[in-house]
C-alpha positions in Angstrom: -25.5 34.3 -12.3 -28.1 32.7 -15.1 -31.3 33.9 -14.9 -32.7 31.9 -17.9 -35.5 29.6 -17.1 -33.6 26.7 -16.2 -31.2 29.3 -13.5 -32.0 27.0 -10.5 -32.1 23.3 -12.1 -28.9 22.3 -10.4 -30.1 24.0 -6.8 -30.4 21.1 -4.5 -34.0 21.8 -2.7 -35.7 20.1 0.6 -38.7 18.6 -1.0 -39.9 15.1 -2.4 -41.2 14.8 -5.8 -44.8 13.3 -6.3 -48.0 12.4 -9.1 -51.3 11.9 -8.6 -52.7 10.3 -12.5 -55.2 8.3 -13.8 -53.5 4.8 -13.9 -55.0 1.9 -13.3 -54.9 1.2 -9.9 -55.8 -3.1 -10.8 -52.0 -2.7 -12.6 -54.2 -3.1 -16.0 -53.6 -0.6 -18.9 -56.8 1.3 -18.5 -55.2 4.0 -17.3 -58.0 6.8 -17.3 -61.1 7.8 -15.0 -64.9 8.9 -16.4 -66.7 11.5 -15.6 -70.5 11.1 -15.8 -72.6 14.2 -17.5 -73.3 16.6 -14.6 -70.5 15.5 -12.2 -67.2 17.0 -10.6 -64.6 14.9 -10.1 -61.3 15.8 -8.1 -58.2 15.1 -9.9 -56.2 15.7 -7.2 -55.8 16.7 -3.1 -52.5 17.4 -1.2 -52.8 18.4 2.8 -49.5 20.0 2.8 -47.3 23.1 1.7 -45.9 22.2 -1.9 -46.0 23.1 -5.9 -47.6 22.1 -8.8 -44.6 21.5 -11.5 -46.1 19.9 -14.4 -50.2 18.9 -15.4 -51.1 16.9 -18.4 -54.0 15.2 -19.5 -56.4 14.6 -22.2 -59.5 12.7 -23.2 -62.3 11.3 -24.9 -65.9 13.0 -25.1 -68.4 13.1 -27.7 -69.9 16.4 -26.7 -68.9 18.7 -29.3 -68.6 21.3 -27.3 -66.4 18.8 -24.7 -63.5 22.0 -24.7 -66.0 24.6 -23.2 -67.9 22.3 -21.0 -65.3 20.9 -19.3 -64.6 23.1 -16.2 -60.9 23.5 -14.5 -61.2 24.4 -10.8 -58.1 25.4 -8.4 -58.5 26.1 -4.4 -55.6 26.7 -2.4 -54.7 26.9 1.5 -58.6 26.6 2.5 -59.9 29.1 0.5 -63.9 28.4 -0.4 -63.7 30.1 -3.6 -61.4 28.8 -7.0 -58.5 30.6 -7.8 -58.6 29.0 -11.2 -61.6 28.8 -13.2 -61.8 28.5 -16.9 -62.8 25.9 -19.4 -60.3 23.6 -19.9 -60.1 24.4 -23.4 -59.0 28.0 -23.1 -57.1 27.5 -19.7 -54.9 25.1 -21.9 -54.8 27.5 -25.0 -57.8 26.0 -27.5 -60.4 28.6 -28.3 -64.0 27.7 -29.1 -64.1 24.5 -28.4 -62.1 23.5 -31.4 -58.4 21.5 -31.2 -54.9 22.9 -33.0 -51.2 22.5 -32.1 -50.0 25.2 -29.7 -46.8 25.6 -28.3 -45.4 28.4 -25.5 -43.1 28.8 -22.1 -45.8 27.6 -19.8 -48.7 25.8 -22.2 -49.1 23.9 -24.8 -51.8 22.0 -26.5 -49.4 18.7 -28.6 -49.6 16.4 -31.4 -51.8 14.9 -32.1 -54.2 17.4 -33.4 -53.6 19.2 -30.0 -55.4 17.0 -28.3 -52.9 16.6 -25.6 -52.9 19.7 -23.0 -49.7 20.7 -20.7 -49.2 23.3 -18.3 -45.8 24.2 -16.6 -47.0 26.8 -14.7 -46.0 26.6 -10.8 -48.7 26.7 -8.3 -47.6 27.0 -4.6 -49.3 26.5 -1.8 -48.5 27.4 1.7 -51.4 24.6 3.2 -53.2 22.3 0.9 -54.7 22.4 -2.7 -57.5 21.1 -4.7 -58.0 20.6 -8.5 -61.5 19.5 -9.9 -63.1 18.8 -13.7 -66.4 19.7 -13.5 -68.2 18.4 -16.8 -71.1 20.5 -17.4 -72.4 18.9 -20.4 -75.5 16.0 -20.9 -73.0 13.8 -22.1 -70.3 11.7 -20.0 -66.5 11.8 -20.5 -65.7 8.3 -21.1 -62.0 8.8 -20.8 -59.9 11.1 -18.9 -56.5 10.4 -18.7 -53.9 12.9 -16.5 -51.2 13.4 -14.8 -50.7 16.1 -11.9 -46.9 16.3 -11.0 -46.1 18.2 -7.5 -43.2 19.0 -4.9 -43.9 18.6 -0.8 -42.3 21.0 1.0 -41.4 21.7 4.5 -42.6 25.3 3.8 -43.5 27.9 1.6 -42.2 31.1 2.2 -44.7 33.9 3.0 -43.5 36.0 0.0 -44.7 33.3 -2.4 -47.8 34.1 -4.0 -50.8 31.8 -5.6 -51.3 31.3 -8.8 -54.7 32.1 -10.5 -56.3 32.0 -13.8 -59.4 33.6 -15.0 -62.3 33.1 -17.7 -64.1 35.9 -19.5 -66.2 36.1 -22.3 -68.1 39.4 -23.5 -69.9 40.0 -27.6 -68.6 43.5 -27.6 -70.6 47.1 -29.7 -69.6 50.0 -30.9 -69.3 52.3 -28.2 -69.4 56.0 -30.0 -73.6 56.3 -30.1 -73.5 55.7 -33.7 -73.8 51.8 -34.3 -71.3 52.4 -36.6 -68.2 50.0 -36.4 -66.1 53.2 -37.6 -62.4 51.1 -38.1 -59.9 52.8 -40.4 -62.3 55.7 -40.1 -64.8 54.1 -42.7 -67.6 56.0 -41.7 -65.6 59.5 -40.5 -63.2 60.5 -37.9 -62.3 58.4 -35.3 -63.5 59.3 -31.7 -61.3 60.1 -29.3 -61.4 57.5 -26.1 -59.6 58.9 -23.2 -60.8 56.0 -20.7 -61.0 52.5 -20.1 -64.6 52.2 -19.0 -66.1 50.2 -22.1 -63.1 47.9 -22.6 -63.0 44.9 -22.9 -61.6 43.9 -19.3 -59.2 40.6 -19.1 -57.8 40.8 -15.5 -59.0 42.6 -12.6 -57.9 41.3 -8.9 -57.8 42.7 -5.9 -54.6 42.2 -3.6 -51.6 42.0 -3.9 -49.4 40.3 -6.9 -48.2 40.6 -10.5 -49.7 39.6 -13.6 -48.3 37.1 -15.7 -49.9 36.2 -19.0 -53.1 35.8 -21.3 -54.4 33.9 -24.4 -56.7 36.1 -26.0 -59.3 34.7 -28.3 -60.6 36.9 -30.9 -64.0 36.4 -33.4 -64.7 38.9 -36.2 -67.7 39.0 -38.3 -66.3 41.8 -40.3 -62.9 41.4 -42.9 -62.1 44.8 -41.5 -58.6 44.6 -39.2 -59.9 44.4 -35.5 -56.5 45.6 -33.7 -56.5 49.1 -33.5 -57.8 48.8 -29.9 -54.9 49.9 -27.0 -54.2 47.4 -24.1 -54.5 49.4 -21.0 -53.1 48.6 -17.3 -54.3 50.5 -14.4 -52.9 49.6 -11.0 -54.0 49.9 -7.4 -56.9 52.5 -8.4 -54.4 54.7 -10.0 -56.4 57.0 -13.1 -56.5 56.9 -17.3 -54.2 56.6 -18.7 -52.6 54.2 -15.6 -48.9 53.2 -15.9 -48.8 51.0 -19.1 -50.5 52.3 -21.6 -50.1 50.7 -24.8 -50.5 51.3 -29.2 -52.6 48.9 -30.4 -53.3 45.2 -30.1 -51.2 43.5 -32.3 -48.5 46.0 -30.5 -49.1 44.4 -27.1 -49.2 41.2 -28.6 -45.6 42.1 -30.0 -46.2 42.0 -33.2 -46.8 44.7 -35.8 -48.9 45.8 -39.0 -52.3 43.9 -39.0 -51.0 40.4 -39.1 -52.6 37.6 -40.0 -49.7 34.2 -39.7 -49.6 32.2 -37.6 -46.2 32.4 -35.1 -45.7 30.9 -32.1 -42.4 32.4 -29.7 -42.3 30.8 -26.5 -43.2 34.1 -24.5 -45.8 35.7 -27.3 -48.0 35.1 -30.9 -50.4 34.3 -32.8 -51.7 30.5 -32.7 -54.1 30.7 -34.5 -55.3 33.0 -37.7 -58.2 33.8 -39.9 -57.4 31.4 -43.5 -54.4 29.7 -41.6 -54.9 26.2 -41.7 -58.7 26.4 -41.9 -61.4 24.8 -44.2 -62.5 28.2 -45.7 -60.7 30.9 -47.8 -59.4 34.0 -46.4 -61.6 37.2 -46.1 -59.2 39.9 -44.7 -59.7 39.7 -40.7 -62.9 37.6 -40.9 -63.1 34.6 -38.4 -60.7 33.4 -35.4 -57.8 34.6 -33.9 -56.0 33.2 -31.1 -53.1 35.5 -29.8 -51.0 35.7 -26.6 -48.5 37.2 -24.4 -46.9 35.9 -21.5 -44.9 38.4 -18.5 -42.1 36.6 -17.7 -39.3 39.4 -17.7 -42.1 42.3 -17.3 -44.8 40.9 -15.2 -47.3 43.7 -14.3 -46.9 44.3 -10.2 -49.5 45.7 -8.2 -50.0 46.2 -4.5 -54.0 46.6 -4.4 -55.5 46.1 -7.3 -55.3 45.5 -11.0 -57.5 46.3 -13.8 -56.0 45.3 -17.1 -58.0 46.4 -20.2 -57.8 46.8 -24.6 -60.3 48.3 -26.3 -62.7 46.7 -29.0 -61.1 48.2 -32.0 -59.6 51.5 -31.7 -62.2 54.0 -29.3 -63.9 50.2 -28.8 -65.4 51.2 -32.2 -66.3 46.8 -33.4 -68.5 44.5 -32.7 -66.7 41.6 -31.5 -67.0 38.1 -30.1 -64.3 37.7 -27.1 -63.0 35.7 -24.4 -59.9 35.1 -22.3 -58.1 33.8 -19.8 -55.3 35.5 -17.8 -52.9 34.3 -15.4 -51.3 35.9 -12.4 -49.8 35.5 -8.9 -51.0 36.7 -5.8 -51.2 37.0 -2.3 -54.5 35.3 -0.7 -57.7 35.7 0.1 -58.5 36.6 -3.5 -62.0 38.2 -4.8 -64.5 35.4 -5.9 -65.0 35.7 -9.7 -68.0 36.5 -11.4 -70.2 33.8 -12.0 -69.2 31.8 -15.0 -71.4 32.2 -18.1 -74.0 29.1 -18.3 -73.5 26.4 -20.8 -75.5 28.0 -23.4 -74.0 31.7 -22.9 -70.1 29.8 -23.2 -71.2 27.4 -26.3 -69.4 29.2 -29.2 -71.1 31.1 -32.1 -70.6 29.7 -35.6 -68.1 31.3 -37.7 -68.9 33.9 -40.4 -68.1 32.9 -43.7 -68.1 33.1 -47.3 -71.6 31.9 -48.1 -72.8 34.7 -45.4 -70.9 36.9 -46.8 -72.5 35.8 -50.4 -76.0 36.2 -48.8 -74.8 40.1 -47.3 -73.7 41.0 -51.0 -76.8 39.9 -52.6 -78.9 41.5 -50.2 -77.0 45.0 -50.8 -77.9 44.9 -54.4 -80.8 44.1 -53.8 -81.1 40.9 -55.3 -81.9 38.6 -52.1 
């Protein structure tokens, strides 16, 4: 029997097949909706049990920070609460606001320029369902073209879960009382961090379900390599060092030995690197990395909780800029997130580069 991901394609299955888009209802070919500064608008409602196959959209707005101030909402069977809330930037796989080509399993960001955004994720629902845009900017979206694909269903079986996504963001220090960022043991021996309390946390429901997935957006102000920090998963309360422990970040991001290329498997990589197809030349680790990892033939199952975890550099020894978004199944009511960081605390801090690294050397021979 396949179990690859097309296994059940020719499975014939009791359901009808339906979209909700932008099109324009006249029949005319603007086929797109706007969404005035400071408004929500719901892209889609369905009052029965069925799944969300397939989402696409994309759009016009001249806020420059349009990626981060856009604001994807989920609500399933009833619940007040989202069980999707990110910016629609980094839901989709864009970090900081900015657009690239990005291709995996469940999301992609297309040609041209990225500026299309697809998700293949299913989202059951056992009741009804909700999706909203908030756009939490001074600035209207003047087009918004999209496309939200889903199945009715008679039913959906009790032992299928909802799907939830998650945003964080956190500007990380160095944890060891010094002030030090102490990677590659620059400033002495490394401290030893048998815990997971100042991590930098990614995913941490309550209920139960199995993780899935997350894009992990990393911004360094230091050349130094930033990955020596373990990815830790504790489940249902259990204590350090939990039941997956991991090496190292590029380890859990399945790749090895500081890289710095971009690679994009369908399940895992990096899509995005420091001098990779940017505007400014290479400083070892300086700048923006965009990796991920996606559970399909490991998902991480828990029964009560989850709290999934990696350290800022190894011991969370560096200073970093972060954010993330996870993805994972479970059963419902789900815990309200915390509250979302405000526009000014999600816009995105410029990137440090070679002229402030000009200014820095200056400055240490004293000739500022």
């Amino acid at each position: 029997m396949s179990q690859g991901p097309l296994a059940n394609i020719a499975k014939l299955v009791d359901a009808t097949t339906h979209r909700i888009s932008s099109y324009d209802r006249s029949g005319g070919n603007g086929d797109n909706i706007p969404i005035p500064a400071g408004t929500t608008a719901v892209l889609a409602e369905m009052d029965h049990p069925g799944i969300v196959t397939h989402i696409w959209c994309t759009f016009h707005h001249d806020d420059p920070d349009s990626r981060r101030n856009l604001i994807l909402r989920m609500y399933w069977d009833d619940q007040e609460h989202p069980s999707v809330e990110a910016p629609i930037g980094e839901f989709f796989g864009q970090g900081w606001g900015t657009r690239y080509v990005y291709q995996t399993l469940p999301l992609a960001a297309t040609p041209v320029e990225g500026r299309s955004l697809v998700c293949y994720f299913p989202m059951p629902f056992h009741k009804n369902a909700r999706i909203t845009l908030e756009n939490d900017s001074d600035v209207d979206v003047k087009h918004f073209y999209y496309y939200v694909d889903y199945e009715k269903h008679p039913s959906i079986p009790e032992d299928v879960a909802c799907f939830h996504a998650w945003y964080n963001q956190e500007t990380t220090q160095p944890e060891d009382g010094t002030g030090k960022e102490n990677e590659w043991e620059v400033f002495g021996k490394f401290q030893n961090n048998p815990s997971d309390a100042n991590n930098y946390v990614f995913c941490e429901p309550t209920g139960r379900g199995h993780f899935v997935g997350v894009n992990y957006f990393i911004q360094s102000d230091t050349p130094i390599w930033y990955g020596e920090g373990d990815d830790m998963f504790m489940v249902d309360g259990e204590p350090w060092p939990g039941s997956a422990h991991g090496t190292g970040t590029e380890d859990y991001f399945n790749q090895s030995w500081c890289p710095d290329e971009v690679y994009t498997h369908p399940y895992f990589g990096t899509a995005r690197a420091p001098g990779k197809g940017n505007d400014s030349p290479r400083y070892g680790w300086l700048g923006r990395t965009h990796v991920y990892r996606f559970h399909f033939e490991d998902p991480i199952r828990f029964k009560k909780s989850l709290r999934a975890s990696i350290e800022h550099g190894h011991a969370n020894c560096l200073n970093l800029d972060l954010c993330s978004v996870a993805y994972w199944y479970q059963t419902l009511p789900s815990k309200p997130f915390p509250p979302l960081p405000d526009r000014a605390a999600r816009k995105p801090k410029p990137e440090f580069g070679s002229v402030d690294m000009h200014r820095l050397r200056c400055k240490a021979r004293g000739t500022d």
